[in-house]
NULUMSE-432605 format. One line per 2 residues: number of its first residue (from 1); their letters; for each residue x, y, z of C-alpha. Coordinates in Angstrom, 1 decimal. Example, Ala and Ser with C-alpha at 12.3 -4.5 7.8 and 13.67 -1.06 7.14 Angstrom:
// NULUMSE-432605
1	as	12.3,-4.5,7.8 ~ 13.7,-1.1,7.1
***
This chain:
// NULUMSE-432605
1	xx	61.3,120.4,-52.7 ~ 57.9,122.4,-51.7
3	xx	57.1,119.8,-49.3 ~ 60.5,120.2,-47.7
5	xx	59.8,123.9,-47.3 ~ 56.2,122.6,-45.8
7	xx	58.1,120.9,-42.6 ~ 59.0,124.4,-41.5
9	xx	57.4,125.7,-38.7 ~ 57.4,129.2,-36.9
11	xx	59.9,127.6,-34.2 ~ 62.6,126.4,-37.0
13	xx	62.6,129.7,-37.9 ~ 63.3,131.0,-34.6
15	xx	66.1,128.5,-34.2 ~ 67.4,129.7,-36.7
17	xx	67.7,133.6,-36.1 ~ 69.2,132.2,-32.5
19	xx	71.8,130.1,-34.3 ~ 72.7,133.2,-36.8
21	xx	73.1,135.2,-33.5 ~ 75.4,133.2,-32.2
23	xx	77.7,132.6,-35.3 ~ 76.8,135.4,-37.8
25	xx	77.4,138.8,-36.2 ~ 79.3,140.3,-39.3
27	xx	76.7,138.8,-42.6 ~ 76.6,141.3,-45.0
29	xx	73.3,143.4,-45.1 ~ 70.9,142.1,-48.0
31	xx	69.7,144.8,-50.4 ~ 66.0,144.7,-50.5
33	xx	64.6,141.6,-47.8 ~ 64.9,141.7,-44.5
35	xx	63.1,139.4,-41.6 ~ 61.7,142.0,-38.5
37	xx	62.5,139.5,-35.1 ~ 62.2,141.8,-31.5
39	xx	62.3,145.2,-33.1 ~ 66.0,143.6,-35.1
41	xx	66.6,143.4,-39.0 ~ 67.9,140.0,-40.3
43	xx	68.9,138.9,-43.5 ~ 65.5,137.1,-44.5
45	xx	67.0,134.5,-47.6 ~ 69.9,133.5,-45.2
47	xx	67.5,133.0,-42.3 ~ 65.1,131.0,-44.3
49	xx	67.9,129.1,-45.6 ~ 69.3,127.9,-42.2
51	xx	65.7,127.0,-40.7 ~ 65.5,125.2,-43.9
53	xx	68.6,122.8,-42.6 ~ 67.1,122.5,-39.1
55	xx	63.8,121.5,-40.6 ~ 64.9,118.9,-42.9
57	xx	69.0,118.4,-41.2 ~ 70.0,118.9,-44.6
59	xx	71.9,122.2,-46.2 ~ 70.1,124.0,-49.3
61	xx	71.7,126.3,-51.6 ~ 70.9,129.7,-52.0
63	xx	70.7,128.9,-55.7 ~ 67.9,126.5,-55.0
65	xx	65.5,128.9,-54.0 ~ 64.4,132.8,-54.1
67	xx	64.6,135.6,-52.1 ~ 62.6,138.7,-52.9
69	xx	58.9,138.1,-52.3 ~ 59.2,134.5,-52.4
71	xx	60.9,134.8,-49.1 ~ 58.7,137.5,-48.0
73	xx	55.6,135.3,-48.7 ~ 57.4,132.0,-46.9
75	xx	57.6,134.5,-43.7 ~ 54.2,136.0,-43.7
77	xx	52.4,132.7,-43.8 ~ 54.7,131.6,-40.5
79	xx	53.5,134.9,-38.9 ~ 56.5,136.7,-39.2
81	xx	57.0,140.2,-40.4 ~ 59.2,141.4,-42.9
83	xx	60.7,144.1,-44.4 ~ 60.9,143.9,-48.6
85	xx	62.5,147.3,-49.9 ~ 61.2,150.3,-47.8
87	xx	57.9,148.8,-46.8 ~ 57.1,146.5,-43.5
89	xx	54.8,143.8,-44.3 ~ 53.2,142.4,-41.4
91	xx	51.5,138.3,-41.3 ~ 48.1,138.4,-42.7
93	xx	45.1,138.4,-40.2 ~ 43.3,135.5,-40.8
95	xx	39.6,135.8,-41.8 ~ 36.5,135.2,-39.3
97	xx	34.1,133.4,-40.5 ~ 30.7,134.5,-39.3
99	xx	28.3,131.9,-38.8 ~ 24.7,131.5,-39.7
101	xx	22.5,132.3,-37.2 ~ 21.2,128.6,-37.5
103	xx	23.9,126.8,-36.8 ~ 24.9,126.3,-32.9
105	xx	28.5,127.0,-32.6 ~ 30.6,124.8,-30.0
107	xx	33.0,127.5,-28.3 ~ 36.4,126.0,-28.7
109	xx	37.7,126.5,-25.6 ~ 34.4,125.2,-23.4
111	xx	36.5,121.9,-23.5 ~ 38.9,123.0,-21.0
113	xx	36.3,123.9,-18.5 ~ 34.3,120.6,-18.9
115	xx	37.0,117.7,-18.3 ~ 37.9,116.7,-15.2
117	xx	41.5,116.4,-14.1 ~ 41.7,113.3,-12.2
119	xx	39.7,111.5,-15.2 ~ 41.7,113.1,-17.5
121	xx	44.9,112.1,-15.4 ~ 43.9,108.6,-15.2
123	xx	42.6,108.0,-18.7 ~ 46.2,109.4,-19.8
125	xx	48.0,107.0,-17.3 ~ 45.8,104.1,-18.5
127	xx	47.0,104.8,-22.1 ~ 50.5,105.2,-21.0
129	xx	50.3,101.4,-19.6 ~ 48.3,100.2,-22.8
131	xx	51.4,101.5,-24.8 ~ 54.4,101.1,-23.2
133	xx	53.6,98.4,-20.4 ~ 55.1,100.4,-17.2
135	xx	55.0,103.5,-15.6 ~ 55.5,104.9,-12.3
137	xx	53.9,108.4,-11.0 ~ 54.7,110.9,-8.5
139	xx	58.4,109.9,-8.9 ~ 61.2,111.3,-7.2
141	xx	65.0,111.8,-7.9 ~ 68.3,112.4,-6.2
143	xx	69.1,114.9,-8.5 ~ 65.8,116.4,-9.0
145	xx	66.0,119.1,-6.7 ~ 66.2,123.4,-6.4
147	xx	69.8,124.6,-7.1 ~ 71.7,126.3,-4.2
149	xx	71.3,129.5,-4.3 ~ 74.7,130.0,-2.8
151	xx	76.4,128.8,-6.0 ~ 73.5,129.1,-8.7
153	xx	74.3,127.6,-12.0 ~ 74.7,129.7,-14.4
155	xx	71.8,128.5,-16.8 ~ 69.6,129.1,-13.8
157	xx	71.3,132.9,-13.0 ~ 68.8,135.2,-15.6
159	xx	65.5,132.9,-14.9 ~ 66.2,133.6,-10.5
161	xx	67.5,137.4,-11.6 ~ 63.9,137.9,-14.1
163	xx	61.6,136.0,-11.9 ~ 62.8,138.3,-8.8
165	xx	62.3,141.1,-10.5 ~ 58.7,140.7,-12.1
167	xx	56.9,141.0,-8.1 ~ 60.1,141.7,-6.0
169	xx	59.5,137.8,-4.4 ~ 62.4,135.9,-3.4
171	xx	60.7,132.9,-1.7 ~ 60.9,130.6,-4.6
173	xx	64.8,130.5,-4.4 ~ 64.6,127.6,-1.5
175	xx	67.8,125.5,-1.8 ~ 67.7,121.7,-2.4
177	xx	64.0,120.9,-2.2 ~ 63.1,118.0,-3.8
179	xx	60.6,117.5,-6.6 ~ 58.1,115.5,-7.9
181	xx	56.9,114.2,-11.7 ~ 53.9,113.2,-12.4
183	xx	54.9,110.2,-14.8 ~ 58.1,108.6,-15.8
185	xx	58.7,106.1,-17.8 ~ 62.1,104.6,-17.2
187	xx	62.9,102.5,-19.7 ~ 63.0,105.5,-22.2
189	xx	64.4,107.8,-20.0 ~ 60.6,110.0,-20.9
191	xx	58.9,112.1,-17.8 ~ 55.9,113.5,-18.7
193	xx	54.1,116.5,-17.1 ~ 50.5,117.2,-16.9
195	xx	50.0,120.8,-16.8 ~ 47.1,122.7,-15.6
197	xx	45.4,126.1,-16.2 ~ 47.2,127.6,-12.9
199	xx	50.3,126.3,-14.7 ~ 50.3,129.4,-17.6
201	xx	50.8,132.4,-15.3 ~ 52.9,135.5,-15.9
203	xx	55.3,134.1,-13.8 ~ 56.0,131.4,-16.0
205	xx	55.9,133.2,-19.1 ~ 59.0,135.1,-17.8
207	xx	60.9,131.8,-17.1 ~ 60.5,130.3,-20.4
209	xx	61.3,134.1,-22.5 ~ 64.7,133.3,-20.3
211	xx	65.7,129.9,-20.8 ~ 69.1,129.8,-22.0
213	xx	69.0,128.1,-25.7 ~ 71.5,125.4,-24.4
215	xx	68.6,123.6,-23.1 ~ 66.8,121.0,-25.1
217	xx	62.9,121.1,-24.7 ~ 60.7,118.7,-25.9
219	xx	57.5,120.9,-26.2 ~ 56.7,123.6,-27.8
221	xx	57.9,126.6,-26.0 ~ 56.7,129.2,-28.0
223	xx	52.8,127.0,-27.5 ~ 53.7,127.4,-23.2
225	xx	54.6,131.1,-23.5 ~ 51.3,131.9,-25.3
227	xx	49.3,129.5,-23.1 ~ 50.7,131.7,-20.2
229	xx	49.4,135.2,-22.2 ~ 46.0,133.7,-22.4
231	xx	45.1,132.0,-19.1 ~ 47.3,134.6,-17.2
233	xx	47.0,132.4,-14.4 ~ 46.8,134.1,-10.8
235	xx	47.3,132.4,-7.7 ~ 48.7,134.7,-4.7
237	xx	47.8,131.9,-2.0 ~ 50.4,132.4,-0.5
239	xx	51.4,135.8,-2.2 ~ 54.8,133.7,-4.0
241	xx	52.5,131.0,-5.3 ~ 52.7,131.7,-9.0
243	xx	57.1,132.1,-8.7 ~ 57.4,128.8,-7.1
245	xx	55.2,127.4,-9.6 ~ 56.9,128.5,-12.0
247	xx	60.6,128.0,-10.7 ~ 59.8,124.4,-9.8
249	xx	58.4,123.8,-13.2 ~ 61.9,125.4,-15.0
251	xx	63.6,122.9,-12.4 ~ 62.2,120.1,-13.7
253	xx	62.7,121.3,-17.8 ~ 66.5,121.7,-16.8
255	xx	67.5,119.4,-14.8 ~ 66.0,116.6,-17.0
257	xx	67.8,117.3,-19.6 ~ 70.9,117.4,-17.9
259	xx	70.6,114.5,-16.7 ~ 69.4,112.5,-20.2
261	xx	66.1,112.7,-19.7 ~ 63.5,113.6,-22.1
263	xx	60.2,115.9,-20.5 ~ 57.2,116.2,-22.4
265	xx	54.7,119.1,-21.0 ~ 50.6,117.9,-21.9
267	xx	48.4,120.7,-21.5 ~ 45.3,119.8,-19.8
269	xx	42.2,120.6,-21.7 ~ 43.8,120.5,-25.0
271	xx	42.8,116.7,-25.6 ~ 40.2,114.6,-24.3
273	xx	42.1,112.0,-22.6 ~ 38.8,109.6,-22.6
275	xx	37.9,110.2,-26.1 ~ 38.3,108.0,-29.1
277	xx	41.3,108.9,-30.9 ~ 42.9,109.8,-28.0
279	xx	45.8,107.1,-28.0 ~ 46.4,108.5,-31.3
281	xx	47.4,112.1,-30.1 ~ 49.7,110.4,-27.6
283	xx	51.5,108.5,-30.4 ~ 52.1,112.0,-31.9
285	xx	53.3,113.8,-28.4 ~ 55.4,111.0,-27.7
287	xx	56.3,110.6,-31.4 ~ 57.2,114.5,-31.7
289	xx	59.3,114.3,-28.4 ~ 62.2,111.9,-30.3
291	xx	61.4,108.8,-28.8 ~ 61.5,107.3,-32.0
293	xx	65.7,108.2,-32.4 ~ 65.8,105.4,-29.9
295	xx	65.7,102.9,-32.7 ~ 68.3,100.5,-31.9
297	xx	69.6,100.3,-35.7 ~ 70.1,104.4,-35.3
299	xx	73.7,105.2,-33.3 ~ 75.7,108.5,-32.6
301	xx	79.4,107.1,-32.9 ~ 81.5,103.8,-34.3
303	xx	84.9,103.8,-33.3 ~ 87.5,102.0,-35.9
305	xx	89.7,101.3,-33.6 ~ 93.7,100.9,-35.5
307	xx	96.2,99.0,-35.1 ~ 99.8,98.7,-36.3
309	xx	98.3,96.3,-38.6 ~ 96.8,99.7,-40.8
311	xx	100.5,101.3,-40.9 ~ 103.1,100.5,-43.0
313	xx	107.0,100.3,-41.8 ~ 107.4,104.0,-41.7
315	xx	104.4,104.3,-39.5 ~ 102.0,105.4,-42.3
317	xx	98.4,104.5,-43.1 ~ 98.4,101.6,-45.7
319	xx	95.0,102.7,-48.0 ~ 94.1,99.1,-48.7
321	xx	94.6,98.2,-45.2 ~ 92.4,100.5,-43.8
323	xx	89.9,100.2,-46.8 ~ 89.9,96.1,-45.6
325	xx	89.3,97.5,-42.0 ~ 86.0,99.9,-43.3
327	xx	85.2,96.6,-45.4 ~ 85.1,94.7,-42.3
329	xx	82.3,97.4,-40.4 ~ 80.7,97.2,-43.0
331	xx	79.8,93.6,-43.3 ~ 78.2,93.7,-39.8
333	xx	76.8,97.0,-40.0 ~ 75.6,98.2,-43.5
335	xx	71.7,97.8,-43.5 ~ 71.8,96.8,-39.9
337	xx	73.1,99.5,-38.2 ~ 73.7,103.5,-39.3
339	xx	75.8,105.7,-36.8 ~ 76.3,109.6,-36.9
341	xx	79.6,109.7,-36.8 ~ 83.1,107.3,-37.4
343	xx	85.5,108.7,-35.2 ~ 89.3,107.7,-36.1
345	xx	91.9,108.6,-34.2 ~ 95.0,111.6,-34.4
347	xx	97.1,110.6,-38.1 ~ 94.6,108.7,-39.2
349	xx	96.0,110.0,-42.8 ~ 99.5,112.3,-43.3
351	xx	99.9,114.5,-46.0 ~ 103.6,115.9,-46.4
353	xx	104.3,120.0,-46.5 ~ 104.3,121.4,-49.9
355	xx	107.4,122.3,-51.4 ~ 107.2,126.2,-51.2
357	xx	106.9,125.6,-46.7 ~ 109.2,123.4,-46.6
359	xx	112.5,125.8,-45.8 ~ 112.9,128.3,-43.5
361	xx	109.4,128.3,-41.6 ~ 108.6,130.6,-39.0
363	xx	106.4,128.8,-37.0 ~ 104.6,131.9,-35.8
365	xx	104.2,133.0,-38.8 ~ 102.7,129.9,-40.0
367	xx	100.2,129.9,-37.5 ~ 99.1,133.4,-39.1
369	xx	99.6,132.6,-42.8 ~ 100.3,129.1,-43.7
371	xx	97.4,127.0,-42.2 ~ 94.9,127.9,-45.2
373	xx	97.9,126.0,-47.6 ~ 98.1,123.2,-45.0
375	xx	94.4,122.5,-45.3 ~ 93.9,122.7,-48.7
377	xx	97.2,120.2,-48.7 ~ 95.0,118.0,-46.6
379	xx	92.0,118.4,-48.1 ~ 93.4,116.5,-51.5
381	xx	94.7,113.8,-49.5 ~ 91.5,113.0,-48.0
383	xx	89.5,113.4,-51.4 ~ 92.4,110.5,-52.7
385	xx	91.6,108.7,-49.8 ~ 87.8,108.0,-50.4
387	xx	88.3,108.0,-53.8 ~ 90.5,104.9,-53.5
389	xx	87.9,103.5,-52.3 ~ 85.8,100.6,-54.3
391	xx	82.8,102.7,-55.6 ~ 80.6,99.9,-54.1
393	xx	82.4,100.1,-50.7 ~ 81.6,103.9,-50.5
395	xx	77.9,104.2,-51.4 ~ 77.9,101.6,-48.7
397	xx	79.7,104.1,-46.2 ~ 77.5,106.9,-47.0
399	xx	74.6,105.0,-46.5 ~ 75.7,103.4,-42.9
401	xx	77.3,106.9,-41.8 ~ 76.4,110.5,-41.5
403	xx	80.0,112.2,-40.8 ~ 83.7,110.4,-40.9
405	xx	85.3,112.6,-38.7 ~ 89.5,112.0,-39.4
407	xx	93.0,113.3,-37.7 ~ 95.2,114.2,-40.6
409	xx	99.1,115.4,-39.9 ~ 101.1,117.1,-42.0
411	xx	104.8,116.8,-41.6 ~ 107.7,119.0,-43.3
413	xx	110.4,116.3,-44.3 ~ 113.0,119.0,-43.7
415	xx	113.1,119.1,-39.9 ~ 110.6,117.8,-37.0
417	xx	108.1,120.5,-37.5 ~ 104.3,119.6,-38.0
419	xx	100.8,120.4,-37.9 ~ 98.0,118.4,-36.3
421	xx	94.8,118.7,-38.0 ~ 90.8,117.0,-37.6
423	xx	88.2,117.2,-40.6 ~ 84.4,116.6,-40.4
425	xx	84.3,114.7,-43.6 ~ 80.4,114.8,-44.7
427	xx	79.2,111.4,-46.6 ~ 76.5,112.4,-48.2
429	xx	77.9,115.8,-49.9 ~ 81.3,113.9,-50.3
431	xx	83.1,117.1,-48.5 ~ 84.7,118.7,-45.4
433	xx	82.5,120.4,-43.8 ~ 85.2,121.6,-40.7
435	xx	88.5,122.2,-39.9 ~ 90.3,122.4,-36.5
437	xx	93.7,120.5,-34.9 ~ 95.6,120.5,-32.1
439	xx	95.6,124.4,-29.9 ~ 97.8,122.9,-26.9
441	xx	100.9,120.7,-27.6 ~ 103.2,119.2,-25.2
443	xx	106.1,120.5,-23.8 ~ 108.0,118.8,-26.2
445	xx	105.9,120.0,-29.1 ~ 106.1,123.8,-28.0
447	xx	108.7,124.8,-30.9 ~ 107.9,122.8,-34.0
449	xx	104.0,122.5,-34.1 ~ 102.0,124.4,-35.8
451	xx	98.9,125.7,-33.7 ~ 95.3,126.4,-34.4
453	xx	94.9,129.2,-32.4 ~ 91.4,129.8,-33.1
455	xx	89.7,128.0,-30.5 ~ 86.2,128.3,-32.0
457	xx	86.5,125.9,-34.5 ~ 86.9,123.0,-31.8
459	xx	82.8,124.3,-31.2 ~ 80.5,123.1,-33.8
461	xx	76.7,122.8,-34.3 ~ 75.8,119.6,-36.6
463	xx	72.0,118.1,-36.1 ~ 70.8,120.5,-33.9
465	xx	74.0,118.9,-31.8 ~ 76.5,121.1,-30.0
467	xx	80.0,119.3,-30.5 ~ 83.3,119.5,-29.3
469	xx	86.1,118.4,-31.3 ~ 89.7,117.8,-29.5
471	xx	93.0,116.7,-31.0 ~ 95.1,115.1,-29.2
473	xx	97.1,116.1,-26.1 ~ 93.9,118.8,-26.4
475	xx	91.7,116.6,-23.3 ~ 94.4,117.7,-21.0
477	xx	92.8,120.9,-20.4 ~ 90.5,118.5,-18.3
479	xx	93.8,116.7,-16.9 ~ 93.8,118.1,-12.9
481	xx	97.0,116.7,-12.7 ~ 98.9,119.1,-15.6
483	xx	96.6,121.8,-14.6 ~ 97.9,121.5,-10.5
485	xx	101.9,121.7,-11.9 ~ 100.9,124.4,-14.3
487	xx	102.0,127.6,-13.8 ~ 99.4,130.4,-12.9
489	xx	100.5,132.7,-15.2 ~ 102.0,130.6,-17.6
491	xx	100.7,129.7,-21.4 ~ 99.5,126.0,-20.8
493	xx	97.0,127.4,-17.6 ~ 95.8,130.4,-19.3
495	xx	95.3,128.2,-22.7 ~ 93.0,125.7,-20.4
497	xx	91.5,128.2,-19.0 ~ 90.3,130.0,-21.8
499	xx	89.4,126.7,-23.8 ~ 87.5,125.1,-20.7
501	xx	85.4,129.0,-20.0 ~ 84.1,128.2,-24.0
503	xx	83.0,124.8,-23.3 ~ 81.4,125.6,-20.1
505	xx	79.6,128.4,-22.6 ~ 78.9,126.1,-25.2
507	xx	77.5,123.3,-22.8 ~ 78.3,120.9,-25.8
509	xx	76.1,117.5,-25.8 ~ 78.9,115.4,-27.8
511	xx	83.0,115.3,-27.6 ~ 84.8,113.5,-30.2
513	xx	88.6,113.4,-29.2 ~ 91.4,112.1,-31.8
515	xx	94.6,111.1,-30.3 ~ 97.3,109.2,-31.8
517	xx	98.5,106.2,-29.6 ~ 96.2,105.0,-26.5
519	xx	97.5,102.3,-25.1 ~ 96.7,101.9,-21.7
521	xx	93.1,103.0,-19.6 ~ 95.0,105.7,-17.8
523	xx	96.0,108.1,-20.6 ~ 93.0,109.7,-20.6
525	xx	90.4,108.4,-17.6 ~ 92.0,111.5,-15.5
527	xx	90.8,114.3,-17.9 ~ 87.2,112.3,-19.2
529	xx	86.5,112.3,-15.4 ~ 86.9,115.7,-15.0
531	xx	84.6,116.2,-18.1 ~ 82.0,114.4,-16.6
533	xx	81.9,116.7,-13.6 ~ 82.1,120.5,-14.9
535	xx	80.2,119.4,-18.2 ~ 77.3,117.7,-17.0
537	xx	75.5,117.9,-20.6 ~ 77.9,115.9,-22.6
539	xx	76.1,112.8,-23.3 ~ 78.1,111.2,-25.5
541	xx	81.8,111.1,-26.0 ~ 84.5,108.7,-27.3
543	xx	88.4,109.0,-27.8 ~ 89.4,107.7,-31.4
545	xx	91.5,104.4,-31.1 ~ 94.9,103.6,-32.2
547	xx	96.4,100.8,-29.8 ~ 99.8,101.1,-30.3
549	xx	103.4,101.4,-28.6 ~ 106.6,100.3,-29.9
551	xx	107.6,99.1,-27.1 ~ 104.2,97.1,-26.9
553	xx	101.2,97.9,-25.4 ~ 100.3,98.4,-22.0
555	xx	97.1,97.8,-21.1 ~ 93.8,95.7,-22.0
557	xx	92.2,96.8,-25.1 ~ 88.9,96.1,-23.6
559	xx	89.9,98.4,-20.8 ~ 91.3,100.8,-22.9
561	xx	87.7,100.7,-24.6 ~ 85.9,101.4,-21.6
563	xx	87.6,104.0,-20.4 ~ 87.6,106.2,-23.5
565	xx	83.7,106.4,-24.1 ~ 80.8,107.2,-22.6
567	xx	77.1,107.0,-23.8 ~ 76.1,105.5,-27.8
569	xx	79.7,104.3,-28.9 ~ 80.1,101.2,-30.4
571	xx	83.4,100.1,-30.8 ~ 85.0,97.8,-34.3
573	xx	88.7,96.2,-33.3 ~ 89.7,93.4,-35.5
575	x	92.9,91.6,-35.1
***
């Protein structure tokens, strides 16, 4: 356990008091121990707790550890201050050691001033080669360029609105003009930057404090921002100098990982490119940037795609058919492959209503009052469900598999009405971790569904991963087509609206979409086109497959396949 609490650095904690922002505004105030972040009081245990689970990607219970001055003592030694009881208790100074007057003392930063950039440049390149065989410098890209200031994004909107305030320049806000990098290397989709002194300036310090927390760095912000404090960089040749710097520099951070690129930052004068050891550092950087996640046996999502062949006569799941179907991925993929996620698709298990909703059911109400019931209704099914499976088969599961996400509907047997709902079903604590369903039925659906109306809990933060999760008919927000015939000030446009304004918020990286019956590429190719364009950071998304019409399918399934994924999917169909 202590050396779990060891991998915590002062930037896990940081994530974490941003996360608790964004999801915690109403935790109840601690009694004694509080953590003291910008001049605001947080609860220190919690805090500790949730940086804890970015460190490690693993929960901790509150009854595994202290608060108190345990926690206190945890915060101090990160540099943090704290408040225990009435008393603030700043970080420790750490001690100067004074030395003897005999010994010659190497300053520390004299290394900076004595390497030379082009060697230092070249020795990194030469490395670079050594270890991954081909690079290419002073690359461009199409999409590498300044946004138009005309319609500025709006991660860009508080960097342009700071940086224009700090010396009242406004030359740095040139439209569409194309950058460089200094290395790429393509194959791993890595651009590295080589930053000098006249990089850490003022001017950059107030980009990074404004970067919005949607975007991915892989450096060490908090390292940059102090960088910039120290050097304080000046450079007024011409006068806006330090602001284009600085704005082309955020550019290229953004825009890279937009577009599925990771961007390392090197700062020059922190290593000896030319020394020994030095290939070992790299391994580290490039090591601490991710680029080991792009081990081919690691994935984000398997699809198990159904078929009738899982459904019995009346149209629901047969257990041991789908456990044969899970036996099946397995004997590929256990110690081969592991994925983040199995994605099934919409009624992937049913669950009837219990007895006491079963008559006389105001669906409004139920909406208000009932849903709690209906999930805990759920919930049991799915615990039978893994339950039935053979022990061996499901230590097998938890060990290929992070998350099984499923679409469970629950149906009243006394008339048509019916609830839609999708669990996050976590392997390894054997236990739902999230509920959501379907906000926005069809037409047809209007009167007897029952709705989640809270659209937040289709947003959800797993792995330091921002994820969307849709029911069904839910993608056709995205559809333009339903959206043109809507009516402006009708339910289903507002509904869209509202839902689509969240995402574009939320900026998630992954959508996992479970509808019931995909037949045919050109259910949902409309609306996952539209997602590509006005969500530009979704990476990775994936429609769960049931191929299935009555009447007989439509379309190709490999068709079908392609069109309902995009980045790490891997699809399972059996016949």
């Amino acid at each position: 356990m202590k050396k779990l609490w060891d991998n915590i650095t002062a930037d896990d904690v940081t994530k974490a008091i941003k996360l608790f922002d964004r999801t915690n505004e109403k935790y109840p105030e601690p009694r004694n121990t509080f953590l003291i972040y910008n001049n605001k009081k947080y609860p220190a245990k919690h805090i500790r707790g949730l940086a804890y689970f970015i460190a490690n990607k693993k929960e901790i219970s509150k009854s595994e550890y202290s608060g108190g001055l345990e926690t206190v003592s945890f915060f101090k030694k990160l540099g943090f201050t704290v408040q225990y009881k009435k008393d603030i208790l700043k970080p420790a100074e750490k001690k100067r050691i004074t030395p003897k007057k005999t010994e010659k003392v190497k300053p520390q930063k004299a290394i900076a001033k004595k390497l030379n950039v082009v060697s230092q440049k070249n020795a990194l390149q030469r490395l670079l080669l050594k270890h991954f065989g081909q690079i290419e410098t002073e690359k461009k890209f199409d999409w590498l360029k300044t946004p138009d200031q005309e319609n500025l994004p709006d991660e860009y909107s508080q960097i342009v609105k700071a940086l224009s305030e700090y010396r009242n320049q406004k030359g740095f806000q040139k439209s569409n003009y194309q950058l460089l990098c200094d290395i790429v290397l393509e194959d791993h989709k890595l651009i590295i930057e080589y930053d000098e002194n006249q990089h850490f300036s003022k001017a950059r310090e107030i980009t990074l404090e404004n970067y919005p927390s949607k975007i991915k760095l892989y450096f060490s912000k908090e390292t940059w921002i102090n960088a910039c404090k120290e050097i304080n960089a000046k450079d007024n040749s011409p006068t806006d100098r330090d602001e284009k710097r600085a704005f082309y520099d955020t550019v290229r951070d953004i825009e890279a990982y937009k577009h599925g690129y990771k961007l390392v930052r090197i700062k020059h004068g922190d290593i000896d490119w030319e020394a020994d050891g030095a290939e070992k550092h790299l391994k580290k950087i490039i090591s601490a940037a991710g680029l080991q996640d792009e081990n081919p046996k690691n994935h984000k999502i398997a699809r198990l795609v159904i078929t009738v062949n899982q459904y019995d006569n009346n149209g629901k799941p047969d257990f041991p058919k789908i456990e044969k179907l899970i036996e099946n991925f397995l004997l590929t993929e256990y110690q081969n492959r592991t994925y983040e996620f199995i994605l099934t698709p919409g009624g992937f298990l049913t669950f009837d209503f219990p007895e006491s909703l079963q008559y006389d059911l105001d669906i409004t109400k139920a909406e208000k009052y009932s849903i709690e019931l209906l999930k805990k209704e759920a919930n049991s099914v799915i615990v039978s469900f893994f339950k039935s499976l053979n022990p061996a088969t499901f230590i097998k599961l938890k060990e290929t598999a992070a998350y099984f996400t499923i679409g469970i509907d629950g149906f009243n047997p006394i008339n048509h009405q019916a609830i839609e709902l999708v669990a996050i079903y976590d392997l390894q604590n054997e236990k739902v971790i999230c509920w959501t369903g379907k906000f926005y039925p069809t037409e047809e659906q209007k009167m007897n569904l029952i709705k989640i109306n809270d659209l937040d809990t289709h947003f959800v933060e797993l792995n330091n991963q921002r994820i969307v999760i849709l029911g069904c008919h839910d993608l056709n927000v995205f559809n333009p087509r339903g959206q043109a015939t809507a009516k402006p000030d009708g339910w289903k446009k507002q509904l869209a609206d509202r839902f689509k304004t969240k995402c574009k918020k939320f900026n998630p990286e992954i959508i996992l979409h479970h509808p019931h019956t995909t037949d045919t590429p050109n259910i949902w190719n409309l609306a996952w086109r539209t997602v590509e364009k006005e969500l530009p950071y979704v990476k990775h998304f994936a429609s769960g497959i049931k191929y299935y019409n009555r009447n007989g399918v439509r379309g190709n399934i490999d068709k079908v396949l392609e069109k309902t994924k995009e980045g790490d999917v891997t699809d399972f169909y059996y016949e």
